[in-house]
GUNU-579883 format. One line per 3 residues: number of its first residue (from 1); their letters; for each residue x, y, z of N, C-alpha, C. Coordinates in steps of 0.1 Angstrom, whole numbers. Last residue first. Layout:
! GUNU-579883
NUM	a	X:Y:Z:X:Y:Z:X:Y:Z; ...
***
This chain:
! GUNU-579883
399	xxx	-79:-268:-16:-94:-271:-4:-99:-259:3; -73:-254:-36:-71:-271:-36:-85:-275:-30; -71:-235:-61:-74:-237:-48:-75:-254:-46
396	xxx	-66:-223:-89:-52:-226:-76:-61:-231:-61; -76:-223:-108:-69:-228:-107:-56:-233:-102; -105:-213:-98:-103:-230:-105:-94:-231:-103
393	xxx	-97:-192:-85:-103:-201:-75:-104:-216:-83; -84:-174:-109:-75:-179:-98:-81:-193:-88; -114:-172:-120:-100:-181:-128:-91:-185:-117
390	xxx	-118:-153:-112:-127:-166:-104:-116:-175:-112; -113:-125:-92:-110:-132:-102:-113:-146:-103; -134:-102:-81:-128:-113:-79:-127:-121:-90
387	xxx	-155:-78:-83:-141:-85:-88:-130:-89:-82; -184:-74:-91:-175:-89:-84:-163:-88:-89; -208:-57:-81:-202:-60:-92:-195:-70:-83
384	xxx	-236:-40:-73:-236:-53:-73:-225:-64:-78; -240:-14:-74:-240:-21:-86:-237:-33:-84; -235:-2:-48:-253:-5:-54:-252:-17:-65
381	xxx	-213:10:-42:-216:-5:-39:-227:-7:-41; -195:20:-68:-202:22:-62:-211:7:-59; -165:32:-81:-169:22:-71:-182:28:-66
378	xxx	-160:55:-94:-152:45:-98:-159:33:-91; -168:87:-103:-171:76:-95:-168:62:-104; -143:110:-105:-146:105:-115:-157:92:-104
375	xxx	-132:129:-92:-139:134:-97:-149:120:-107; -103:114:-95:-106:128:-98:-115:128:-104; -123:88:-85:-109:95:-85:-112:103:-96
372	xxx	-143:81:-54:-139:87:-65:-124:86:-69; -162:55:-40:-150:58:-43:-148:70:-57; -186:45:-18:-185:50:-30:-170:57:-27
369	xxx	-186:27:3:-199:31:-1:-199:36:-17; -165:3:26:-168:16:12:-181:15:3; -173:4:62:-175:-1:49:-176:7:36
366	xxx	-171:12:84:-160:15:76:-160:6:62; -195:15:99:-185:5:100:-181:4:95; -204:41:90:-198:36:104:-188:31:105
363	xxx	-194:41:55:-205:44:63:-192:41:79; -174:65:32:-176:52:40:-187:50:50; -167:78:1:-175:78:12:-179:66:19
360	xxx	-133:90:-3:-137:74:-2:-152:81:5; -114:108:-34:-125:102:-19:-134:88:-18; -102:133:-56:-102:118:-48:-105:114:-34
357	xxx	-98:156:-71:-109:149:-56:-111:135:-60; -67:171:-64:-78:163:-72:-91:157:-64; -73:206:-52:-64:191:-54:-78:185:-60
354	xxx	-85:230:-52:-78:229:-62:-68:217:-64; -98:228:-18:-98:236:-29:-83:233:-34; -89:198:-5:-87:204:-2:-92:216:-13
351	xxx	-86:166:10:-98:173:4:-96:189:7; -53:148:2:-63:159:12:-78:163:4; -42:137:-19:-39:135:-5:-41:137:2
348	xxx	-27:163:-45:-35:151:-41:-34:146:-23; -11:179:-54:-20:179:-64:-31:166:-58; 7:184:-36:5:192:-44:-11:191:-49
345	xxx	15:156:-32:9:162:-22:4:175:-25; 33:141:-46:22:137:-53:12:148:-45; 57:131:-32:57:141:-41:43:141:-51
342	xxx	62:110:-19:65:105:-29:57:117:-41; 51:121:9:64:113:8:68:111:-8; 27:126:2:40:141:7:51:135:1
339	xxx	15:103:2:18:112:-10:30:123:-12; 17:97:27:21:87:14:23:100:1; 5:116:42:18:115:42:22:107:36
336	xxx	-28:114:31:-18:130:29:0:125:29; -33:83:38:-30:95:18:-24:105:22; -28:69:57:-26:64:43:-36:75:30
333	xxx	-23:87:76:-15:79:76:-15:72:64; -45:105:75:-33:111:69:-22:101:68; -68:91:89:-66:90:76:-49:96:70
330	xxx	-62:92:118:-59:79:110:-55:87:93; -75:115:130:-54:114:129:-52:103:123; -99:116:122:-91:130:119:-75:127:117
327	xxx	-105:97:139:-102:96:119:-99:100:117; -84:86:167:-96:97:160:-96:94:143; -77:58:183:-74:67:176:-90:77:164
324	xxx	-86:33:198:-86:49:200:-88:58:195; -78:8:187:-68:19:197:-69:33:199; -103:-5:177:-92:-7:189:-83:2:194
321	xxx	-114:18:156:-118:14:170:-116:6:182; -90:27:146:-103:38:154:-108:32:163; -76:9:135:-69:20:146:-79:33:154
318	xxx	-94:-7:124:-86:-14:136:-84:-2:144; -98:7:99:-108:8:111:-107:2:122; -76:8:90:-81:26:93:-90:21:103
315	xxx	-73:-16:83:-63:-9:91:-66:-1:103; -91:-17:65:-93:-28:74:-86:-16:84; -80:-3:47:-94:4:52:-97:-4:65
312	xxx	-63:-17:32:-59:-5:42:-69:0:52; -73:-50:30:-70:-40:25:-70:-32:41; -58:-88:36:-68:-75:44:-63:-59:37
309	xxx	-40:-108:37:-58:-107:29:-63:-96:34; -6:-102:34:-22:-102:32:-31:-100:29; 21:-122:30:13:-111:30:0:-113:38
306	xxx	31:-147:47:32:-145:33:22:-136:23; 45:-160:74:31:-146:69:39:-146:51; 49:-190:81:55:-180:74:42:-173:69
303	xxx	43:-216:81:34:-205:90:40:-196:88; 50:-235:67:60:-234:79:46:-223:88; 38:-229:42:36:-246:50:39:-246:60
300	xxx	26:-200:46:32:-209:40:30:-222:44; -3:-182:51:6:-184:56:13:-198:47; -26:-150:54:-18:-160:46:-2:-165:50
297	xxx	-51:-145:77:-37:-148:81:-37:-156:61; -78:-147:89:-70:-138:77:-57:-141:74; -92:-162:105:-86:-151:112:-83:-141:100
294	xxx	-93:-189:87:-103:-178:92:-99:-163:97; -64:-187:65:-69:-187:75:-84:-181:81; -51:-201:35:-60:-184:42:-68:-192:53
291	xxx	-20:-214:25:-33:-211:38:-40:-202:37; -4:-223:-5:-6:-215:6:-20:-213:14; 22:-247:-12:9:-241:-9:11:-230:2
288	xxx	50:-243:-14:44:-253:-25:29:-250:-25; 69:-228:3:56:-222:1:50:-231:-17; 92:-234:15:77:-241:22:64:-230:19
285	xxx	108:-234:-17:108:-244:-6:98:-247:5; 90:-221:-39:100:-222:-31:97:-227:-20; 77:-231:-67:72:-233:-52:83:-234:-40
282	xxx	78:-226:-95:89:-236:-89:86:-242:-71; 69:-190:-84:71:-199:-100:84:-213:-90; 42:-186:-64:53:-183:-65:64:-194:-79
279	xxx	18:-193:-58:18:-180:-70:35:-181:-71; 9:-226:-46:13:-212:-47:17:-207:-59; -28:-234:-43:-15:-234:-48:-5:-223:-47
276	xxx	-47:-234:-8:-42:-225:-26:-30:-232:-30; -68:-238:11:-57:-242:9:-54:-237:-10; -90:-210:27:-89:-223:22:-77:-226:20
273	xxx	-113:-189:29:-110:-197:34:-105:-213:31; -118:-168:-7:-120:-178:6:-111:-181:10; -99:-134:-15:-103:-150:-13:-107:-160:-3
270	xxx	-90:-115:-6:-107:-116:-9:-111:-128:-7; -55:-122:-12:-71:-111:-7:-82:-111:-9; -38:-134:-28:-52:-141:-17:-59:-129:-12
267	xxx	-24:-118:-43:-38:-122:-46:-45:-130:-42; -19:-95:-12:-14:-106:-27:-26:-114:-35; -7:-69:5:-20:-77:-1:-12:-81:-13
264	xxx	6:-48:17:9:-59:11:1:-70:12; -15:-23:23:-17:-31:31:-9:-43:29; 3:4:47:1:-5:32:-8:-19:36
261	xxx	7:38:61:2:27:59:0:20:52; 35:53:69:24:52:57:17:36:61; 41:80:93:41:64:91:27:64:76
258	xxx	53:101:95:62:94:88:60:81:85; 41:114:112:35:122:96:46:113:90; 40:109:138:34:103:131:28:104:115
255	xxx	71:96:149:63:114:141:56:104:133; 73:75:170:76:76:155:66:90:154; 63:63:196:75:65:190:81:77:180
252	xxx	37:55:189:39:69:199:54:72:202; 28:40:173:27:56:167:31:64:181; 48:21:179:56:27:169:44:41:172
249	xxx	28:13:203:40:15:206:48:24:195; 5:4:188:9:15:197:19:20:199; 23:-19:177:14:-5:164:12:8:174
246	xxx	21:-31:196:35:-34:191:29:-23:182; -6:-40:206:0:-29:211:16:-28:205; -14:-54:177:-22:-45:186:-11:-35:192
243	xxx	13:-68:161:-2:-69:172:-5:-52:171; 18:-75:128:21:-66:138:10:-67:150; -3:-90:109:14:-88:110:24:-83:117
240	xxx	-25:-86:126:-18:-102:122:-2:-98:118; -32:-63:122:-32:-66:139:-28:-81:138; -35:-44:103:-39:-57:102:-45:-61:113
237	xxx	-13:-22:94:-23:-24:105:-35:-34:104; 20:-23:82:7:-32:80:-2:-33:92; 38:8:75:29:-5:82:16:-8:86
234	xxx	67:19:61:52:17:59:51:6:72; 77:52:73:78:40:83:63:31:68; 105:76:66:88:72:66:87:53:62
231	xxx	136:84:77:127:74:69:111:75:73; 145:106:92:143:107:75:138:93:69; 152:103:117:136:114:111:136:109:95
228	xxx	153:77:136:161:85:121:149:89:113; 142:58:152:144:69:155:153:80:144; 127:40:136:118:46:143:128:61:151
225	xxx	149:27:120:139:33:113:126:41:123; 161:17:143:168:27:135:160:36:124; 150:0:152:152:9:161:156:19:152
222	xxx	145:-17:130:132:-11:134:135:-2:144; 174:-27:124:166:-20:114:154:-12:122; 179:-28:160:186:-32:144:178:-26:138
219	xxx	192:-24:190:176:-20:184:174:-19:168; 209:-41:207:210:-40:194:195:-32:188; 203:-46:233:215:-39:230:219:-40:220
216	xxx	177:-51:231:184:-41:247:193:-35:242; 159:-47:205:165:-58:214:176:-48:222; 138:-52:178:142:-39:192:150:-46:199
213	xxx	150:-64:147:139:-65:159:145:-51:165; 155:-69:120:156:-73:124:153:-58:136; 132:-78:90:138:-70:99:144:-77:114
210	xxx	104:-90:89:115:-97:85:122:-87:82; 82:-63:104:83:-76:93:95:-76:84; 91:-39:110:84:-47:119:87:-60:108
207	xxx	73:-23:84:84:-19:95:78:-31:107; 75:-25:55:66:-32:64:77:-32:75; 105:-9:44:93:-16:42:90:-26:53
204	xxx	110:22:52:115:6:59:104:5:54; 130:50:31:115:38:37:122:27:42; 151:57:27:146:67:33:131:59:33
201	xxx	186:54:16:175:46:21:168:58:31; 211:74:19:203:78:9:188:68:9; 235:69:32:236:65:19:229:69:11
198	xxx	219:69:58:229:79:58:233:80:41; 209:45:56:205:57:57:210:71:56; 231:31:64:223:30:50:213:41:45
195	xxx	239:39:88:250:36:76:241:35:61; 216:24:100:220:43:99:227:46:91; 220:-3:95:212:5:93:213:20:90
192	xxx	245:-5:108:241:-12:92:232:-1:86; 243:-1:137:249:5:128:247:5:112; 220:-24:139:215:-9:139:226:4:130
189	xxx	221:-48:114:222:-46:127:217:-27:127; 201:-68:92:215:-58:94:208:-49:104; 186:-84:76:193:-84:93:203:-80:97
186	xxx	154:-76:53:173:-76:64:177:-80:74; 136:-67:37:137:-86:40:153:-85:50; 148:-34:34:137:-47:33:143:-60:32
183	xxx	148:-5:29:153:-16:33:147:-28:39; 145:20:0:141:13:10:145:4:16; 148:47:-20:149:32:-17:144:30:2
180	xxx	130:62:-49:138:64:-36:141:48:-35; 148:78:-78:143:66:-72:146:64:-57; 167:93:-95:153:96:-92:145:88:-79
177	xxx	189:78:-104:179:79:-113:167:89:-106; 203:79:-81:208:88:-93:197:93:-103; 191:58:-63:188:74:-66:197:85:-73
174	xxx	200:38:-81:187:40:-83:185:51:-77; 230:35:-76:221:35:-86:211:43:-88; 230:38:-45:236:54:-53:230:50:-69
171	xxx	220:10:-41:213:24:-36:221:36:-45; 241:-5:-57:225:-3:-64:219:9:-55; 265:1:-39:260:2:-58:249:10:-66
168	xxx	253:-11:-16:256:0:-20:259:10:-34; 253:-37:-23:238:-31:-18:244:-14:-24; 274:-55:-25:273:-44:-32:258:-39:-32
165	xxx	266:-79:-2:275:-77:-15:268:-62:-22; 238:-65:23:244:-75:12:254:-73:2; 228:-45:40:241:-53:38:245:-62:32
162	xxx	205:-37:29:215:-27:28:229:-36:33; 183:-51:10:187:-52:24:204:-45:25; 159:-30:-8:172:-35:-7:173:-39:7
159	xxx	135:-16:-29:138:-25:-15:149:-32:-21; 122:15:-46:134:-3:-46:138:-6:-29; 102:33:-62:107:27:-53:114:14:-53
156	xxx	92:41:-88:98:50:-78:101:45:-65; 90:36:-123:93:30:-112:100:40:-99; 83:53:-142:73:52:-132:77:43:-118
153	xxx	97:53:-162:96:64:-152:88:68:-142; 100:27:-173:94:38:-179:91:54:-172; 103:3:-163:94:9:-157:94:21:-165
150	xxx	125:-8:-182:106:-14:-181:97:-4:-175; 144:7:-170:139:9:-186:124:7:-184; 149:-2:-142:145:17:-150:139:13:-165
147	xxx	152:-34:-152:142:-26:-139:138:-12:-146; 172:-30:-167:164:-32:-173:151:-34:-168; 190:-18:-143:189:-10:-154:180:-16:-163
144	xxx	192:-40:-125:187:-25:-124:184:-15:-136; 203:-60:-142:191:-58:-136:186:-46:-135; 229:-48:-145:223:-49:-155:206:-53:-151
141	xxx	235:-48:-112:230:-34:-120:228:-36:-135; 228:-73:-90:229:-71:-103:224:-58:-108; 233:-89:-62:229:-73:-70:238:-78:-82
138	xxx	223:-123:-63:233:-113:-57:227:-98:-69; 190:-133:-49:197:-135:-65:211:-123:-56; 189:-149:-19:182:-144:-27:192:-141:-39
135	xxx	183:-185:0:187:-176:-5:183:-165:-19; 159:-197:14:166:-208:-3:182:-195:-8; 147:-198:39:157:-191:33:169:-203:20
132	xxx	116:-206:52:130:-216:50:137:-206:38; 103:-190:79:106:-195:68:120:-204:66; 96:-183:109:91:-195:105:90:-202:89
129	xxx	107:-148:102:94:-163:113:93:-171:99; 119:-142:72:111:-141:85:113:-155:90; 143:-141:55:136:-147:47:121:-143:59
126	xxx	171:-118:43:164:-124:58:146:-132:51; 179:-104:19:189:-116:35:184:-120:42; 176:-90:-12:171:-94:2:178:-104:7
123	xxx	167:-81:-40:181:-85:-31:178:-82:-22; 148:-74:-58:147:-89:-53:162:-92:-42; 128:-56:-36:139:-64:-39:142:-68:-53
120	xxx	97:-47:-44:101:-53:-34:110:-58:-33; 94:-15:-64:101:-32:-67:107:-35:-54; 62:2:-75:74:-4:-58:79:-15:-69
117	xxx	56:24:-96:57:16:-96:67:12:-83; 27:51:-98:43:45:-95:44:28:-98; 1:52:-96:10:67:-98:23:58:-94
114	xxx	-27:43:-109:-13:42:-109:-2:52:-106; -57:38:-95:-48:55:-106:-36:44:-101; -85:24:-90:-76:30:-85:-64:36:-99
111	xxx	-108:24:-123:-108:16:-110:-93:28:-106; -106:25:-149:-120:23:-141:-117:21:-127; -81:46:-160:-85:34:-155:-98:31:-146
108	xxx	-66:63:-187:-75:62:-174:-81:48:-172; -30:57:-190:-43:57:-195:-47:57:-183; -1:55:-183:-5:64:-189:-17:66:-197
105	xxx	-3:29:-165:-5:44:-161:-8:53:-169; 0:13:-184:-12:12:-180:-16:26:-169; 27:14:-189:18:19:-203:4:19:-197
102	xxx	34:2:-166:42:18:-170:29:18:-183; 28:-22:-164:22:-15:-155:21:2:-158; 42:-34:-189:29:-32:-188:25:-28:-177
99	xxx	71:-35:-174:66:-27:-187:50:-23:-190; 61:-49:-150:66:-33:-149:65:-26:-160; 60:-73:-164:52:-66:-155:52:-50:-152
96	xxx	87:-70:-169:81:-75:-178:66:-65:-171; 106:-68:-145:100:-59:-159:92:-63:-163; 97:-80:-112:97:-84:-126:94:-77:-139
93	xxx	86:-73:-86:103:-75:-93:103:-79:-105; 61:-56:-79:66:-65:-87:77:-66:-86; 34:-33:-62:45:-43:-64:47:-56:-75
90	xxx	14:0:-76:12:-20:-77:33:-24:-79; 10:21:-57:18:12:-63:24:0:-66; -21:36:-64:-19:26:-61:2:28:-65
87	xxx	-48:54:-54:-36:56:-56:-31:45:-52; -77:47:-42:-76:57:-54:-62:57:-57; -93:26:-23:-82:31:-28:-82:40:-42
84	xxx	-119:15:-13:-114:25:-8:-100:34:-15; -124:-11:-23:-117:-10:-13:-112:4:-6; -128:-8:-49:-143:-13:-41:-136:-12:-25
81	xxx	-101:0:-59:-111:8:-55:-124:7:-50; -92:-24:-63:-86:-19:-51:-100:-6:-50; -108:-40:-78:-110:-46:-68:-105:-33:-53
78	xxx	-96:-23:-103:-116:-21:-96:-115:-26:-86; -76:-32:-103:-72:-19:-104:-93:-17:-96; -78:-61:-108:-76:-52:-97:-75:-37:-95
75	xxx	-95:-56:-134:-96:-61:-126:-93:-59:-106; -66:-48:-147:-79:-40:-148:-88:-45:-136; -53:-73:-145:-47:-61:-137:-62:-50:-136
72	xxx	-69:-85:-165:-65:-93:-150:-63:-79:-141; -63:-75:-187:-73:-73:-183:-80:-80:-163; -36:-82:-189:-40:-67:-188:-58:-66:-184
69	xxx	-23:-110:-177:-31:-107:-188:-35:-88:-178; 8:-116:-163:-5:-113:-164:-14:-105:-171; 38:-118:-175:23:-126:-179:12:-124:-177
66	xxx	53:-108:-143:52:-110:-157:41:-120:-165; 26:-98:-119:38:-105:-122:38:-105:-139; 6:-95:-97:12:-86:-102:27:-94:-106
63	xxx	-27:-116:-93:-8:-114:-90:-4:-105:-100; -55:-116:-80:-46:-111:-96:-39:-112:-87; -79:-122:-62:-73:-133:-74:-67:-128:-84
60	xxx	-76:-100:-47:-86:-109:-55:-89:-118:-67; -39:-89:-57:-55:-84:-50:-66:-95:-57; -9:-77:-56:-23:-82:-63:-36:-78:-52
57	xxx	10:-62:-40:12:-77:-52:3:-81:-60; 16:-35:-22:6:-46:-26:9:-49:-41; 27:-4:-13:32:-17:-13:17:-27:-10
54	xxx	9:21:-14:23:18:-19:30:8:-20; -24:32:-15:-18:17:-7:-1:14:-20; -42:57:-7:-30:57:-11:-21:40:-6
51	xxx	-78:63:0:-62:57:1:-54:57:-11; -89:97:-4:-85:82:-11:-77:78:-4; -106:110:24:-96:114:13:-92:97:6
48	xxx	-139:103:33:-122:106:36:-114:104:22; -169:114:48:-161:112:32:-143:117:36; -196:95:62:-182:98:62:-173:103:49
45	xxx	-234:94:63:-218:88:58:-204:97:58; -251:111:67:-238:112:78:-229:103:76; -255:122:33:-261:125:47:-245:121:63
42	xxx	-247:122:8:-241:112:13:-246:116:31; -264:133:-21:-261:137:-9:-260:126:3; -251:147:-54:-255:138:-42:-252:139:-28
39	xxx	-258:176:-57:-261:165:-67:-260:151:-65; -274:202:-33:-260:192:-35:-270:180:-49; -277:233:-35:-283:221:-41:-275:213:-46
36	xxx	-267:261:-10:-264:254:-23:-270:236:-24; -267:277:6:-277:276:0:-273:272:-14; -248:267:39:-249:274:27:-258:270:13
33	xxx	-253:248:61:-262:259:58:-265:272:43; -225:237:62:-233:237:61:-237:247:64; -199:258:38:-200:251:51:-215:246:52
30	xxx	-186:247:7:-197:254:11:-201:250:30; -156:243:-14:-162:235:0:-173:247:4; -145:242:-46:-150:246:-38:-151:241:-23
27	xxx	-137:222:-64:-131:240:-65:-136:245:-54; -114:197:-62:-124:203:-55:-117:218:-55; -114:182:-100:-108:187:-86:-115:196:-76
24	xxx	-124:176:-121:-118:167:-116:-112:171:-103; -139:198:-133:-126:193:-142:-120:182:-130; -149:203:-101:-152:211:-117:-137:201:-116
21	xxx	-176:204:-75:-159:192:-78:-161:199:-91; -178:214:-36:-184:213:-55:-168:209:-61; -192:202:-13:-180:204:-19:-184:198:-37
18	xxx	-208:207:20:-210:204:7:-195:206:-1; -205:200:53:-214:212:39:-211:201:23; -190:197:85:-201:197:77:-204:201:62
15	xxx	-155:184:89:-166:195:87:-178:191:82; -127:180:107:-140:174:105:-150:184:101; -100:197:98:-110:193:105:-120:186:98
12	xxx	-84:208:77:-84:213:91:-92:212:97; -84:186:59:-72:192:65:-67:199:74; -118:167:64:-104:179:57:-90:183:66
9	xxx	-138:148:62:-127:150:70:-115:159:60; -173:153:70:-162:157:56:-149:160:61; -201:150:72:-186:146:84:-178:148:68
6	xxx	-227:150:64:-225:156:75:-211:158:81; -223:160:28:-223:151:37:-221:158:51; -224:164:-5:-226:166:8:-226:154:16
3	xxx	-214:173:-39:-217:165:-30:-217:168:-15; -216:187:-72:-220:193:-59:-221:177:-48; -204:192:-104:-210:183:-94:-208:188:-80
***
């Protein structure tokens, strides 16, 4: 198969021509003018490399949790790629989920690729803005170990708040196994931090979000994750979970080959404007319901962010055309350096001769037109499809 396009964002530039795809990967790239008969031809549509979204819960009415029916997940696995995504690590704390996410990797999927599995905690200290903190479960390594089993060897990431009762356990745990880690929901101070780092934590999840802050004479988890080369940064370009110039400010901080972009999307994403029941089992304390705001915002009873409704692509197109930023220096933020980061950059994460061809063709306004993975068209927005889960809209929306 032979595809063209005017703007073909590669690894060393914006280019014109064509790119022939064999067995799933680009064997070729032809510059324009070369006398080759493309098989589709995407004219000045845009073609960027797949997202890569490493932390997200669901999506369009699916929760990523124990129980969810497999065809639920299928589902999202299509919703993320009508979205531009080709590489996913669907979040969970719950094996169960994990078991059936691990058996779902090792088949092809109509929709985004599994290449891991994130476990957001569940040992966390800091609850954010405007929540009510029920407290979280203490570390448990018989946990951990029926975490590795479920996941099957797919589980490659763990959020921890590095100062909690035996945090440290579980970080030498889970990178014994393989397993990177990460520091998340915390309020451990700057020394805390570096000290954890130093341990072997090498992501801040959702940098910026329920952490603790920059401050004159404590710059705590986000000072420490912005100036310690060894963590790669995820963050939510939204412009709801982070503003506008607080996102400037980290990319001109931060080596920008260390920020991944995510979107932590839950299965309010897509969904209307409206009042929901919550997904959470028992309805902790001020999340009995949840809000989707016009603006996008999901928010608890208190107004606690409680993820979001906005995929990565939203992100990509915040940072081009509010702040500037070129596509040439967005896209690497959510696929070439997500991948690098988690060893997948070999074989993926660029449009490059002999990686997989995974691509997004997007028009102007950053709308997804058509999604590959290796090679394979997974999303095309002619067909008219819907996935959105409508089960979730009977059975969780109020108003």
């Amino acid at each position: 198969m032979i595809i063209r396009s005017e703007r073909i964002y590669m690894e060393d530039g914006c280019k014109a021509g064509c790119l022939e795809i064999e067995g799933g990967a680009f064997k070729r790239f032809y510059p324009e003018g070369s006398l080759v008969k493309a098989d589709a031809d995407y004219g000045a549509n845009r073609i960027i490399p797949g997202i890569f979204d490493t932390h997200n819960h669901g999506g369009f009415g699916v929760r990523v949790s124990d129980g969810v029916p497999e065809e639920e997940l299928k589902l999202y696995l299509k919703g993320s790629a009508a979205n531009g995504v080709t590489a996913l690590f669907p979040t969970t704390t719950e094996p169960g989920a994990m078991r059936l996410l691990a058996k779902m990797a090792g088949e092809e999927q109509d929709g985004a690729k599994i290449m891991g599995i994130h476990s957001e905690g569940p040992w966390g200290a800091r609850v954010g803005e405007k929540g009510v903190n029920t407290g979280y479960p203490a570390v448990d390594l018989d946990l951990a170990r029926r975490m590795i089993e479920a996941g099957g060897g797919k589980l490659k990431l763990v959020g921890i708040a590095p100062e909690v009762e035996n945090a440290y356990a579980a970080i030498d745990f889970f990178l014994k196994n393989g397993i990177a880690m990460a520091m998340y929901h915390t309020n451990a101070n700057f020394k805390e931090a570096c000290l954890a780092v130093d341990r072997g934590i090498t992501v801040a999840t959702h940098l910026c979000n329920v952490m603790t802050g920059l401050h004159h004479r404590d710059v705590g988890v986000m000072g420490a994750s912005i100036l310690r080369d060894e963590v790669y940064c995820e963050l939510i370009c939204d412009f709801l979970h982070v503003s506008k110039e607080m996102i400037e400010i980290i990319l001109r901080l931060k080596p920008n080959d260390k920020i991944m972009m995510i979107s932590d999307s839950g299965s309010y994403a897509g969904a209307p404007v409206g009042k929901y029941k919550s997904f959470w089992p028992g309805a902790k304390a001020d999340r009995s319901y949840i809000t989707v705001t016009e603006d996008g915002f999901v928010l608890s009873e208190t107004g606690r962010l409680s993820g979001s409704s906005k995929p990565v692509i939203y992100g990509v197109k915040n940072l081009v055309e509010k702040s500037g930023m070129k596509l040439e220096d967005v896209w690497p933020l959510c696929s070439l350096n997500v991948h690098k980061k988690y060893g997948f950059a070999d074989k993926k994460g660029s449009i490059k001769e002999g990686k997989d061809a995974d691509f997004v063709v997007i028009s102007d306004d950053f709308g997804v037109l058509y999604t590959y993975s290796e090679g394979r068209l997974v999303y095309d927005h002619n067909n008219g499809a819907d996935y959105f889960n409508h089960k979730f809209l009977d059975d969780q929306r109020l108003a």
